[in-house]
C-alpha positions in Angstrom: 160.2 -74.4 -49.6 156.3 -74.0 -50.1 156.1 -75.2 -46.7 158.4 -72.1 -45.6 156.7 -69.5 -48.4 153.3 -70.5 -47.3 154.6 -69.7 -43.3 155.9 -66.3 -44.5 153.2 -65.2 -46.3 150.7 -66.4 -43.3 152.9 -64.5 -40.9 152.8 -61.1 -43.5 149.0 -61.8 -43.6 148.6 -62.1 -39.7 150.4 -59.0 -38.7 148.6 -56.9 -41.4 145.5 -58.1 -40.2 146.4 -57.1 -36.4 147.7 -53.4 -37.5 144.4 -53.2 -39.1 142.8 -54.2 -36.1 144.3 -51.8 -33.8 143.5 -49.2 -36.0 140.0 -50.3 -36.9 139.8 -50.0 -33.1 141.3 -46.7 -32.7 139.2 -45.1 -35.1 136.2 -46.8 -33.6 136.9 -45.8 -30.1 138.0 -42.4 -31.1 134.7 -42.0 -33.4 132.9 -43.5 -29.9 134.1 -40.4 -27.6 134.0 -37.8 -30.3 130.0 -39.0 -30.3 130.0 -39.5 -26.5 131.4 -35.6 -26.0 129.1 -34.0 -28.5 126.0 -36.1 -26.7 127.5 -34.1 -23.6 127.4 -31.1 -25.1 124.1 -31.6 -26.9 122.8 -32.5 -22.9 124.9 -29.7 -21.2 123.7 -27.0 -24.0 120.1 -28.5 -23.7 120.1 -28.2 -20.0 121.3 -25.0 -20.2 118.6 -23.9 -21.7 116.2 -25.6 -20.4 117.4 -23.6 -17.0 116.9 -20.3 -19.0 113.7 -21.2 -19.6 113.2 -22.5 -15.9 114.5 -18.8 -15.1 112.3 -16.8 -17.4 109.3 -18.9 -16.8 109.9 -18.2 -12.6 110.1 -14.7 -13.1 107.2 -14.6 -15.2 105.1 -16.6 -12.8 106.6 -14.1 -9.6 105.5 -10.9 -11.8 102.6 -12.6 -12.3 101.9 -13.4 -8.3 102.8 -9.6 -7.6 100.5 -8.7 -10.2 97.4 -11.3 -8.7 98.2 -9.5 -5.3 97.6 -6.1 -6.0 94.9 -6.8 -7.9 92.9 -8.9 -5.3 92.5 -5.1 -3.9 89.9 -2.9 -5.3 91.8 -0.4 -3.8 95.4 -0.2 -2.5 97.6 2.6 -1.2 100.6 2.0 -0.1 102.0 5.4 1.3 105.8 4.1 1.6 105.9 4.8 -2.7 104.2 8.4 -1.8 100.9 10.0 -2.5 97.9 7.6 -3.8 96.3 9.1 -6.5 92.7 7.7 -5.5 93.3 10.3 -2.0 93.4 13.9 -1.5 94.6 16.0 1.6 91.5 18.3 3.0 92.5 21.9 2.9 91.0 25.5 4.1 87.8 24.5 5.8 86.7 23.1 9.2 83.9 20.8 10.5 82.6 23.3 13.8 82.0 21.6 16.5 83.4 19.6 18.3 86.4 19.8 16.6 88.9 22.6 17.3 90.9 22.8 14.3 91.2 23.4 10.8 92.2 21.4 8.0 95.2 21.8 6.0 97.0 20.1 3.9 100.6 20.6 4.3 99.5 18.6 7.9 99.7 15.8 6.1 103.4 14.6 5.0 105.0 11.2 3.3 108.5 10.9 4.8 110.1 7.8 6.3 107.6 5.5 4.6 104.7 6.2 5.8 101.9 9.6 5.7 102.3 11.7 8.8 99.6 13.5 9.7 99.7 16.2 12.4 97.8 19.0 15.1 99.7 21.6 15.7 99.3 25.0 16.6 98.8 28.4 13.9 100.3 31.4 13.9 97.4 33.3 15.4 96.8 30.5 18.1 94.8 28.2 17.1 94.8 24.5 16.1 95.1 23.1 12.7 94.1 19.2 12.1 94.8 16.6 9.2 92.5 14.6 7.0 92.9 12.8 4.1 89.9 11.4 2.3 89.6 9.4 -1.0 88.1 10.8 -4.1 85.4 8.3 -4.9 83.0 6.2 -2.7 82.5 2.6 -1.7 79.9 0.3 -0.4 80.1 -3.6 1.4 83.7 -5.2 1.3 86.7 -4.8 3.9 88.2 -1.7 4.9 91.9 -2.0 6.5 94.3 0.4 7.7 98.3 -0.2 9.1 98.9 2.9 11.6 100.0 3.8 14.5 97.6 6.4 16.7 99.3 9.8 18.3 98.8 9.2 22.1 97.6 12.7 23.8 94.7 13.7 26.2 91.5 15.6 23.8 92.4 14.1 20.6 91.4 11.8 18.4 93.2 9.3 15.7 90.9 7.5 13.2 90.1 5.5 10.2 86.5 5.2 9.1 84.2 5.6 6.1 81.9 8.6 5.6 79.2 10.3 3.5 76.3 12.7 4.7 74.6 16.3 3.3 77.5 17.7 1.5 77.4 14.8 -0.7 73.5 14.5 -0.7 73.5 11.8 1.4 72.3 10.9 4.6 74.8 10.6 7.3 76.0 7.2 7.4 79.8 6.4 8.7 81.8 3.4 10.3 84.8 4.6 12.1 87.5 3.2 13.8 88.5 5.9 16.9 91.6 5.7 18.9 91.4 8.4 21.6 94.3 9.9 22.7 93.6 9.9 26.1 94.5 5.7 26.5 95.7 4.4 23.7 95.6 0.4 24.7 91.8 0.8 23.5 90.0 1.5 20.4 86.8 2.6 20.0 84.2 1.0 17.2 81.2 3.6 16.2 78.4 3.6 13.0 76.5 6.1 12.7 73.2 5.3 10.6 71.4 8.1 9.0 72.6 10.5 11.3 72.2 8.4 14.8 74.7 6.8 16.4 72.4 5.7 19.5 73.9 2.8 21.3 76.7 1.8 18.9 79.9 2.7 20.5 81.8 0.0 21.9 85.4 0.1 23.6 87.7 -2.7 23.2 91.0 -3.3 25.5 93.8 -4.0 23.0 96.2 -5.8 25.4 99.1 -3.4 24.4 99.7 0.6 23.4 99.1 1.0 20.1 100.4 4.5 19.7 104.1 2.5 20.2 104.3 0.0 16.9 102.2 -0.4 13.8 99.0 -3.3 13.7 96.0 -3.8 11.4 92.7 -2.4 12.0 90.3 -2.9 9.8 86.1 -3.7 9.5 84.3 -5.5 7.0 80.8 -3.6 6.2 77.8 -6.5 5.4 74.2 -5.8 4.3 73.5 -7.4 7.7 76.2 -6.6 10.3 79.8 -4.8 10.5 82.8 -7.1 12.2 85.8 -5.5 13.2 89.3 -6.8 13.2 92.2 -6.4 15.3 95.8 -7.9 13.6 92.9 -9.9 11.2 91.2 -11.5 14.3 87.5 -10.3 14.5 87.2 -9.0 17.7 83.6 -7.1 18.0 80.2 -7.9 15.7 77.6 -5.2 15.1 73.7 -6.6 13.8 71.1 -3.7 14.7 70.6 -0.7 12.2 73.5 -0.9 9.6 73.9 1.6 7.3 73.5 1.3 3.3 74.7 4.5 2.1 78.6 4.6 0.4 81.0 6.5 1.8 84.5 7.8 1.4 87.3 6.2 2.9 88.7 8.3 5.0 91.7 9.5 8.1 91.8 12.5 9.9 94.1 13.5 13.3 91.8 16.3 15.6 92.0 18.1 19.1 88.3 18.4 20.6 86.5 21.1 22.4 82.7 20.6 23.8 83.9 17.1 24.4 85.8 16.7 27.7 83.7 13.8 29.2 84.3 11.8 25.8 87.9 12.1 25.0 89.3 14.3 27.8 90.1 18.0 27.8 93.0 18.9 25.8 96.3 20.7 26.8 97.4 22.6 23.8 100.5 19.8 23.2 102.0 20.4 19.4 103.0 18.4 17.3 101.2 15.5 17.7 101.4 12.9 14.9 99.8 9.9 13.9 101.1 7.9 11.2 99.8 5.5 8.3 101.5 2.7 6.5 98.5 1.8 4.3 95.1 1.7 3.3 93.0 -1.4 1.2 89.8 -2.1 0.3 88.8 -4.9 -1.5 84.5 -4.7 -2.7 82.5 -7.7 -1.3 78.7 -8.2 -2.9 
């Protein structure tokens, strides 16, 4: 009978120790996934914000970039977002000889992206020219221009930098000349103090540049001027640089006076050359 009472009870005491087991178990496992899913949300949320952050810092860093790249340029006008304010259009006045035209400014227009400037032809018969010019002047550094020449016989497209009496200066000036006449050149000029003696120089492009948009551009040294082509230095000036600073400037012009230079011109209106955008950026 003991024997029998002691089996019972061992038997009683067996299976409440396995229900307490499986639920010991149970509760441990359940406890176990409850911690594994809030660690997985704890990573998930974590990650997620650590992505935010990723985001925020990105943008932050690509503001920054665009903000580095403007401001690598002393001076930057980009004519697709309109008028710069560091240029003016020239208006009511012309230069004599050997230009025949006048400047004004409604000549000069910002439409499809880019400034159109234009010759064409008055009320009364004669010629009216375009020219924009900045307000202040600059020295050494690189000059660069994206445009596209107007293509015409006795006219003249340019980019160039200039300052002389009217400013109470001596003549000094770098230009950058397409002439109309055969637009698969360019032509590099300086003028020092007034003389230009020996300094023009023609160089064959290898294509018409009145027909797409490409980089001109110079960079003006104490001791020489290099020109560039689509940013590959193509021509080197050493003798007689000039010093004086000058305005950056573009102007579109029919000649007279000047027929062995750029050809005689036939009265052709409008003729348009266009300008995506000017930089400088100041070199000591």
């Amino acid at each position: 009978m003991k024997r029998i009472l002691i089996f019972s009870l061992a038997l009683c005491a067996a299976a409440l120790s396995c229900g307490c087991s499986s639920t010991d178990s149970e509760s441990s496992d359940n406890g176990s996934v409850a911690e594994q899913s809030s660690s997985k949300t704890e990573t998930v949320s974590s990650e997620s914000e650590e992505t935010e952050e990723e985001a925020e810092s990105s943008e932050s860093e690509a503001a920054e970039g665009d903000s580095e790249a403007e401001g690598e340029y002393t001076l930057l006008a980009d004519f697709s977002q309109g008028p710069s304010e560091d240029f003016y259009s020239s208006d009511g006045w012309s230069n004599g000889l050997p230009f025949n035209c006048s400047w004004i400014a409604s000549n000069c227009v910002f439409e499809d992206g880019v400034l159109k400037m234009s010759i064409n032809e008055a009320e009364d018969g004669s010629y009216t020219g375009a020219e924009h010019r900045t307000n202040e002047m600059y020295g050494y550094g690189l000059y660069e221009v994206s445009m596209k020449p107007a293509k015409n016989v006795g006219i003249i497209s340019s980019f160039f930098t200039y300052t002389g009496p009217t400013d109470g200066n001596p003549w000094d000036e770098i230009d950058i000349e397409f002439l109309g006449k055969d637009t698969t050149q360019v032509q590099f000029n300086y003028y020092t103090n007034g003389s230009a003696e020996g300094h023009e120089y023609l160089y064959d492009l290898g294509f018409d540049a009145s027909e797409d948009f490409h980089t001109y551009g110079f960079r003006w040294e104490e001791d020489k001027i290099t020109w560039y082509v689509d940013g590959e230095a193509v021509y080197e000036a050493t003798e007689d640089i000039p010093t004086t600073p000058g305005r950056i400037m573009m102007n579109v012009w029919n000649g007279i006076g000047v027929d062995d230079w750029i050809g005689a011109y036939d009265g052709t209106t409008p003729l348009t050359a266009e300008y995506q955008w000017v930089r400088f950026t100041a070199e000591e």
